[in-house]
C-alpha positions as MATLAB code, in Angstrom:
seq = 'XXXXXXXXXXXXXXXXXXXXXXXXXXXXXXXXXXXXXXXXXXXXXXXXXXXXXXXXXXXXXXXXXXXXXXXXXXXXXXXXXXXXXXXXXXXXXXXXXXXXXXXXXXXXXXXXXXXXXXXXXXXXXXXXXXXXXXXXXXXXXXXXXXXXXXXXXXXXXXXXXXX';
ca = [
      -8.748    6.945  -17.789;
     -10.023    3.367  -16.393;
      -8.098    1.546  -14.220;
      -8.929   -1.675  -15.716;
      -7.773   -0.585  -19.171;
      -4.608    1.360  -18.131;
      -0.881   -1.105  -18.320;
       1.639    0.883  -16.484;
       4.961    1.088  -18.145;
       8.032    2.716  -17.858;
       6.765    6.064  -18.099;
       4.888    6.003  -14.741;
       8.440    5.967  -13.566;
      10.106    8.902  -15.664;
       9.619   11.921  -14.114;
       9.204   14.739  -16.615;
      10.247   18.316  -16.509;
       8.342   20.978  -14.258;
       5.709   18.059  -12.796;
       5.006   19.444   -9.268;
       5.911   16.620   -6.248;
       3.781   15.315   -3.673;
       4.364   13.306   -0.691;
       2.754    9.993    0.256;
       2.789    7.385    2.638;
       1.600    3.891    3.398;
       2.691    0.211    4.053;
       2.566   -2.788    3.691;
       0.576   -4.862    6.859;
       1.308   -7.749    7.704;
      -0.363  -10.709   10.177;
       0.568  -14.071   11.042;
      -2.089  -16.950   11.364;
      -1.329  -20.531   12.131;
       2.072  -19.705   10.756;
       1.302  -18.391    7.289;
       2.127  -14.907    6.868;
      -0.933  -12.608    5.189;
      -0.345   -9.253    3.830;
      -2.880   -6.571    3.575;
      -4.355   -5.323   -0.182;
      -7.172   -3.478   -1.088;
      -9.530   -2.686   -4.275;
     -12.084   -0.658   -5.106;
     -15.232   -2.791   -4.812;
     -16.547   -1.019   -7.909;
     -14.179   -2.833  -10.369;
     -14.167   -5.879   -8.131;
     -14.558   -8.100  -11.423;
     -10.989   -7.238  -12.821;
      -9.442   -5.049  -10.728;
      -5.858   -5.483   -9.403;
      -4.832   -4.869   -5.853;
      -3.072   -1.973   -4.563;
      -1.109   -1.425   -0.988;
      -2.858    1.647    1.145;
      -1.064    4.820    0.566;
      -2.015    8.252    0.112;
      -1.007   11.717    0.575;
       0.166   13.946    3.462;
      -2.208   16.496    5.138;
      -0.757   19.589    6.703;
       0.518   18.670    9.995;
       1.400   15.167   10.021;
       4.551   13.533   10.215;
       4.859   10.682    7.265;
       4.763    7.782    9.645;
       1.071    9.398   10.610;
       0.090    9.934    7.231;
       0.622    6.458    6.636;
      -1.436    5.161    9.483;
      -4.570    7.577    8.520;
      -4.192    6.114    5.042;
      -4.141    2.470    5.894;
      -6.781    3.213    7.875;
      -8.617    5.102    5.373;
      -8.391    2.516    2.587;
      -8.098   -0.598    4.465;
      -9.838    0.214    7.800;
      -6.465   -1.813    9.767;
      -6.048    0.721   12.878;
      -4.281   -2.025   15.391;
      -0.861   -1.355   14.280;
       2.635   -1.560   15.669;
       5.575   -0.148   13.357;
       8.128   -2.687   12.067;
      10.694   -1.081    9.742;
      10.921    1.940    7.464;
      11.217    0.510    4.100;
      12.255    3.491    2.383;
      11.027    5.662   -0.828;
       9.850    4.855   -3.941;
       9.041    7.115   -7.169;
       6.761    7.333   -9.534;
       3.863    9.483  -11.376;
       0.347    9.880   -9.698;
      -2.726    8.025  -11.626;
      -3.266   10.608  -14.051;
       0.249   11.855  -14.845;
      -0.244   15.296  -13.339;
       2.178   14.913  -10.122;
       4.997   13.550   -9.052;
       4.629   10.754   -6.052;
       7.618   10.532   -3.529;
       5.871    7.591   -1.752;
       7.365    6.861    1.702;
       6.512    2.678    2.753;
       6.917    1.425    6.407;
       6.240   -1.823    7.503;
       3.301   -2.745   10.256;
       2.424   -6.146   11.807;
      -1.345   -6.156   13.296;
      -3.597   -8.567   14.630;
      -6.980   -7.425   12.858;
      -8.270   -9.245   10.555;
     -11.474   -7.212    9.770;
     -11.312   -3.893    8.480;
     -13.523   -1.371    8.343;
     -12.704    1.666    5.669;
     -12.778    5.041    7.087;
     -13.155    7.001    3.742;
     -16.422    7.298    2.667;
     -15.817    8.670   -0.753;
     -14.507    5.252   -2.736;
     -15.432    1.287   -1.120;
     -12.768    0.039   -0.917;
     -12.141   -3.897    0.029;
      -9.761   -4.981    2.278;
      -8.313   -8.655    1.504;
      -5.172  -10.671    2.735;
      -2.939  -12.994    0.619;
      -0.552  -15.322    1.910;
       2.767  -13.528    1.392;
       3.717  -16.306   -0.605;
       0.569  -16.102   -2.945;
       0.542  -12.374   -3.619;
      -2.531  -11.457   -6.615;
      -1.455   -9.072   -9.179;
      -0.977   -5.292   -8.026;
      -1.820   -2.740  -10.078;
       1.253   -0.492   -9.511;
       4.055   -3.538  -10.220;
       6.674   -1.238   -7.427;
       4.281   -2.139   -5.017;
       4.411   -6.083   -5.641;
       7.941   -5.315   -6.264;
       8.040   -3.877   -3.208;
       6.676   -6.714   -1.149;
       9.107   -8.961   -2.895;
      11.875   -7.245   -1.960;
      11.090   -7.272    1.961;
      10.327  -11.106    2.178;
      12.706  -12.089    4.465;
      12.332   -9.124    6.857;
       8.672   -9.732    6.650;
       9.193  -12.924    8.066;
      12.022  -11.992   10.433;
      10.420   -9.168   11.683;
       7.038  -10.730   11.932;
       9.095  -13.861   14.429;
      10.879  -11.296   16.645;
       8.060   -9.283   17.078;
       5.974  -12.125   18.275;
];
């Protein structure tokens, strides 16, 4: 299956019978720059051309809590490790990639000051890039844009208080 040629639908989000679960984590990262609000994306560089964005997220390794598993994994995908926690944003659903597991993705929200990023995992190159939160590209799993839309307004409120 090739990213670029795959349209997720409904049945990414239809869990079928006897589909084994995983857990995930991530977030979405936000930074504020001369008042605009940026949030963090990345994409492989290898489908650069016409490849949609994604928000880092991945799975949990024996012995971490969730909250770490997201900060390895935006850290591994987007090389952002200057974090400070925001809000929980809560859980969302949906198959893996290939259809073979069931994702029980767990999203918290981080404000940072970095700008650069420098991926820790070594095995796919990814890109880190930032979008005004009012000029989000298009994101290959639609939750995740969804996601961001959602949160908005705590975005912005949480990104003022915690100034």
């Amino acid at each position: 299956m090739k990213r670029d040629r795959i349209q997720i639908d409904d049945s990414w989000y239809q869990r079928p019978l006897g589909v084994r679960e995983s857990i995930s984590a991530g977030g979405i990262i936000a930074r504020e720059d001369s008042g605009t609000i940026y949030i963090a994306a990345v994409r492989e560089a290898s489908k650069v051309k016409n490849a949609a964005y994604v928000l880092p997220k991945g799975r949990l390794e024996a012995g971490e809590t969730i909250e770490e598993a997201a900060r390895r994994e935006i850290a591994e995908e987007a090389g952002l490790t200057d974090l400070t926690l925001l809000a929980e944003l809560g859980i969302l659903e949906r198959l893996d990639f290939r259809k073979r597991s069931w994702k029980i993705i767990h999203y918290f929200l981080y404000r940072t000051a970095q700008i650069e990023g420098k991926p820790t995992d070594t095995t796919i190159d990814y890109q880190l890039h930032w979008f005004p939160l009012d000029e989000l590209p298009p994101f290959f799993w639609p939750e995740q844009r969804q996601l961001i839309e959602k949160n908005m307004e705590l975005i912005r409120e949480s990104l003022k208080r915690d100034r």
